[in-house]
Structure formats: C-alpha cells, structure tokens
C-alpha positions in Angstrom: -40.0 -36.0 29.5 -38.3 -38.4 27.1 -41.1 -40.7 27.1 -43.8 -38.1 26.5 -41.2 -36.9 23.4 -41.1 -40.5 22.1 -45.0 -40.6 22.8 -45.5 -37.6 20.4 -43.0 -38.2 18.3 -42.3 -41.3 17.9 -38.7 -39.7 18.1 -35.7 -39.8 21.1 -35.0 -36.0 21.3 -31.1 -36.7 22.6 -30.6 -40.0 20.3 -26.6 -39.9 19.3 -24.9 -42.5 17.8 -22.1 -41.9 20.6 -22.3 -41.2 24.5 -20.4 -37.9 23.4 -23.1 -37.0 21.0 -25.7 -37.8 23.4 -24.4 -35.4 25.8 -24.0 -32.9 23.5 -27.7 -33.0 22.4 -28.7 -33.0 25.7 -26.6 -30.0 26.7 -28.0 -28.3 23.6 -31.7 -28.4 24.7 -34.8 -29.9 23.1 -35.6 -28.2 19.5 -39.3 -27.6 19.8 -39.4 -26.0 16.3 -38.9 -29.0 14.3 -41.4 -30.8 12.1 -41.3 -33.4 14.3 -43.1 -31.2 16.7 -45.8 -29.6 13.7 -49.3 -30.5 15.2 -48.2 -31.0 19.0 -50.3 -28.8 20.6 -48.2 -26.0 22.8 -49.3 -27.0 26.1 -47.7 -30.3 25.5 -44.4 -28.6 24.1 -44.6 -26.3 27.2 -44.8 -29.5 29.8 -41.9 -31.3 27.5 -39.9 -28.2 27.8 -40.6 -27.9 31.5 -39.9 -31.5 32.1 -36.8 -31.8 30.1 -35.5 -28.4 32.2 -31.0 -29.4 32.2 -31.2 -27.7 35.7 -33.3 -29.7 38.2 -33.7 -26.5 40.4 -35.8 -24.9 37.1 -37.0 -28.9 36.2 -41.0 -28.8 37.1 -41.8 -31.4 39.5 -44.0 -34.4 39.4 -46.5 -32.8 41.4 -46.6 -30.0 39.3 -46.2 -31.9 36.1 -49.7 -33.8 37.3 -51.3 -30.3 38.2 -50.0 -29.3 33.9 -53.4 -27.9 31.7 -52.0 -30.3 29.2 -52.9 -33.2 31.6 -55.6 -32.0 33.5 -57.3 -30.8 29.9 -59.5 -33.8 29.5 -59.9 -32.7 25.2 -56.1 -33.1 24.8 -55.7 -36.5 27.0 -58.8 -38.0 24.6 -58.5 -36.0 21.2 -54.3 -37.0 20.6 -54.1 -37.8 17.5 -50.6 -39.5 16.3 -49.7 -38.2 12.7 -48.4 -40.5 10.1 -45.1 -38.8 10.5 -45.1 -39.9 14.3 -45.7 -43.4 13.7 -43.4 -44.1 11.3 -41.1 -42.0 13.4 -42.1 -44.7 16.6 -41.5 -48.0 14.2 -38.3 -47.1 13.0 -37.5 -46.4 17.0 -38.6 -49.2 18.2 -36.8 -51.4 15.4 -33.8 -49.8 16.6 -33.8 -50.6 20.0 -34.7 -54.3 18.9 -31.7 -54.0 17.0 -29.1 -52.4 19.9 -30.6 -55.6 22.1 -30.0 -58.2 19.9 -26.3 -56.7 19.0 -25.5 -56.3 22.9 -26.8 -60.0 23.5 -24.7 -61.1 20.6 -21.8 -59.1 22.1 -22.6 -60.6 25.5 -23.0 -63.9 24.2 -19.7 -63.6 22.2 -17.2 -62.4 24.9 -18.8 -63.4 28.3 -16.7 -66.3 30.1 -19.1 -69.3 31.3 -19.6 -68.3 34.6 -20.0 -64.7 33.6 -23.0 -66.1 31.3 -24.6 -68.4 34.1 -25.1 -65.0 35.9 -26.9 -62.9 33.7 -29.3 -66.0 33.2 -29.5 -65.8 37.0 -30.1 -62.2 36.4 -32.0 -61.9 33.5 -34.2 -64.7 33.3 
C-alpha cells in the first residue's frame, strides 16, 4: 500500500522526521482528501485505503487486492497518467532517501570499529 501511495504520489503517506511521528501518522490513517490525491482515480484511493487497513483482520488480502477493479481494469493499468505535482513530489522523495543513505553510511563509517566495518562489507557488498 505504501508503494502504490509513493507510485501515485510520488509522496510517503506516514513520512515523519521521528519514529514517534511516524507512528503517529500511521495511527492517524491515510488522508485521501489531499491534493496530493486530486486526479487519483477512486478505485485506486479505495484499494490504497483497503490495503493500508491499521487492523490486518479488516487489511484486504493479496488475493483480493489482485482480484481489485482498479487492477483488473485494463484502462486504468494503461491510461495512468503521473501529474507534474506527482513527479516533483517522487524527485524530491527519492533525493531524500539518497540523502538518509549517504548520512547513515557516513554515520556507519564514522563510529563502526574495524572489525565491525569488515562485516557490513561482508554483508553489504
């Protein structure tokens, strides 16, 4: 559900500058009324919503979310069109996350002892 909202929008719909304001977003629901959202048709807002469910017992299920009108509706796999708004919206997120990766790596770098270092090459590369 948080990729299709990225997809979209170009936008992560929980993004917090703290763990604690992640949660809190996340608690508070998905804002489908937004200008972010302006254009989206409502069958993709309805599987978003159903996908992003907080309780997994009212969460749709992948099954289900294949079976969706907005993906078995070949006109609105083919005829997406990504407004302006949306890719702007998807540069300035993906410069971010460059950005958190080459802080954490920097961070990593900074305060991992030697060894620790020789085993995230192990891991990593």
């Amino acid at each position: 559900g948080v990729i299709m909202c990225v997809f979209l929008t170009g936008m992560n719909p929980f993004y917090g500058e703290s763990e604690s304001e992640t949660l809190d977003l996340v608690l508070a629901g998905l804002d489908l009324d937004t200008e972010d959202w302006e254009g989206i048709s409502e069958s993709a807002k309805d599987l978003v919503s159903k996908m992003l469910q907080l309780d997994p017992e009212q969460r749709i299920t992948a099954n289900d979310a294949l079976d969706h009108e907005w993906i078995k509706n070949s006109t609105s796999r083919t005829n997406i069109v990504l407004q302006r708004r949306s890719l702007n919206n998807l540069q300035r997120f993906h410069a971010r996350e460059q950005f958190k990766t080459a802080v954490f790596l920097y961070l990593a770098n900074c305060f991992a002892s030697t060894a620790d270092k020789k085993e995230m090459e192990k891991v990593f590369l």
